[in-house]
C-alpha positions, 0 to 999 in steps of 0.5 A: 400314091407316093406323097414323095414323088415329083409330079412333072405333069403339075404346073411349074411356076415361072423361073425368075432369071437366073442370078449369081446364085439361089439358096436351096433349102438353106444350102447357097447353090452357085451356078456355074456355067457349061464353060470353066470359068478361068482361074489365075494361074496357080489358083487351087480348086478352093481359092475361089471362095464358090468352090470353097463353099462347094467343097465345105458342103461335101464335107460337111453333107456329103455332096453338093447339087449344081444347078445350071441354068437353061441358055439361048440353045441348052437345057437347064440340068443339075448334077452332084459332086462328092457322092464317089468321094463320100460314098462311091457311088456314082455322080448324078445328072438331071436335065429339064427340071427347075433348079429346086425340083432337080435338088429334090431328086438329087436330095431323094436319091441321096437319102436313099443312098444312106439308108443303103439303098443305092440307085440300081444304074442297071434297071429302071428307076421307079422310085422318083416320079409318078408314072413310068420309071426312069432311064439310068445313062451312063455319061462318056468321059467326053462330056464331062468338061461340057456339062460336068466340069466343076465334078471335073475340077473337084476331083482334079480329073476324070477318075468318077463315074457319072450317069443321067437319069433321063425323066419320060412323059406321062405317057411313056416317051423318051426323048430318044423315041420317035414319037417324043415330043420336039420340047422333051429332046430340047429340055432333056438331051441324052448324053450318053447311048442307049446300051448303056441302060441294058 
């Protein structure tokens, strides 16, 4: 058995509730919301001093992990920003995992990564949790602003790919089965469309 795979079937401990931002691993992760927030007229990406933080961890690491916490009618989820810019490969996203268990696979990916070997978006992925592989989705466009808009704002539009990795059960569902458990589609809403993963 692999010691670095997440295990989704252990208990999570309680969330405590969602404050402006949580540190993760050293690194202060902001949160930041589905909505972009406002900026003054004029303002760049890095006059907000979270942004700024979040520009100078690309720099300095290579990328950054988001983390946005689960409101009244939406999952939690977590996604990077700077894997195209620093090694073009695509923007990651995750839905329905605690904001350090979303880090770590985001962090096991990336490691991956600078060991050259780049997540296979064309196949199955094994390699994060025990039990059956996970499902690669590519995002539309469309949903950028939505779910990935600080992506959005860093790299001043559109031009970067971004995909889901979609997590099944234990048992092998997915939240697009028919046989998926009601909390597995609320935790893990699917972006994009399943040819996307063929």
């Amino acid at each position: 058995m692999d010691q670095n795979k997440i295990r989704l079937s252990a208990p999570q401990a309680a969330e405590p509730k969602p404050s402006l931002k949580r540190k993760v691993h050293g690194l202060e992760t902001p949160w930041f919301g589905r909505q972009r927030p406002p900026l003054e007229q004029g303002n760049a990406f890095t006059h907000v001093p979270a942004r700024q933080k979040l520009a100078d961890h690309v720099a300095e690491y290579g990328w950054h992990c988001v983390n946005v916490p689960a409101e009244k009618d939406a999952a939690q989820y977590s996604y990077t920003v700077g894997l195209y810019k620093s090694y073009k490969h695509p923007e990651l996203i995750i839905f329905g995992l605690p904001a350090l268990a979303g880090y770590l696979v985001m962090q096991k990916l990336v490691g991956s990564i600078l060991k050259g070997r780049p997540l296979n978006l064309a196949a199955p992925a094994d390699m994060l949790f025990e039990g059956p592989p996970c499902q690669i989705v590519r995002v539309p466009v469309l949903k950028y602003d939505r779910y990935a808009s600080i992506c959005r704002e860093y790299y001043k539009g559109y031009g970067f790919p971004l995909y889901q990795i979609v997590w099944p059960t234990l048992n092998g569902q997915f939240p697009w089965d028919e046989d998926a458990p009601q909390s597995l589609r609320n935790n893990q809403p699917v972006l994009g469309h399943m040819r996307a993963m063929r």
